[in-house]
C-alpha positions, 0 to 999 in steps of 0.5 A, a space after each residue: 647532703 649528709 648534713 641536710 640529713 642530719 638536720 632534718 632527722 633531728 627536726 623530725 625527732 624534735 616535732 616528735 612526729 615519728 620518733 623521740 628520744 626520751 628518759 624512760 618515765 612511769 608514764 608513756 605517750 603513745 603518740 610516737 611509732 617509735 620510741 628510744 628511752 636513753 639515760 639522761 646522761 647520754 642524750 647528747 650521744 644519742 643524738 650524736 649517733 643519730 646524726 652520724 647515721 643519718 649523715 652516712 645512710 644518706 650518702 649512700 640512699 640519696 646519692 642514687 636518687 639524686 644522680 638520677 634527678 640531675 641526669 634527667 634535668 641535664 636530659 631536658 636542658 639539652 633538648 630544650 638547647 636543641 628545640 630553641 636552636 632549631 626554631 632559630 
């Protein structure tokens, strides 16, 4: 689930849909929300550090989520088992 996450985020900042990371340079686009202007020698670090926070973030936001999903599919599985044993 981390790594998904980490995966997706960095899509996400390659599509440059919502964020990018970037060098500052004269001329700015304004098609990014949000912009994080890094030097060019620690681009492989910022990526670094925003891979690792989406990874932990995601553990922690996610897990709640999907716990949840699962309890319910597992709620409909058996009621779908208990209708199928009582049309038998």
């Amino acid at each position: 689930m981390s790594a998904f996450a980490a995966v997706f985020i960095y899509g996400l900042e390659k599509t440059k849909l919502i964020f990018s990371i970037g060098t500052q340079t004269n001329s700015t686009r304004l098609t990014e929300i949000i912009t994080i202007n890094v030097n060019q020698d620690f681009m492989g670090y910022a990526y670094a550090v925003l891979a690792i926070v989406s990874g932990f973030s995601a553990d922690k936001i996610l897990r709640s989520m999907f716990d949840k999903l699962l309890k319910r599919l597992e709620q409909k599985a058996e009621k779908t088992k208990d209708s199928e044993t009582e049309k038998e």
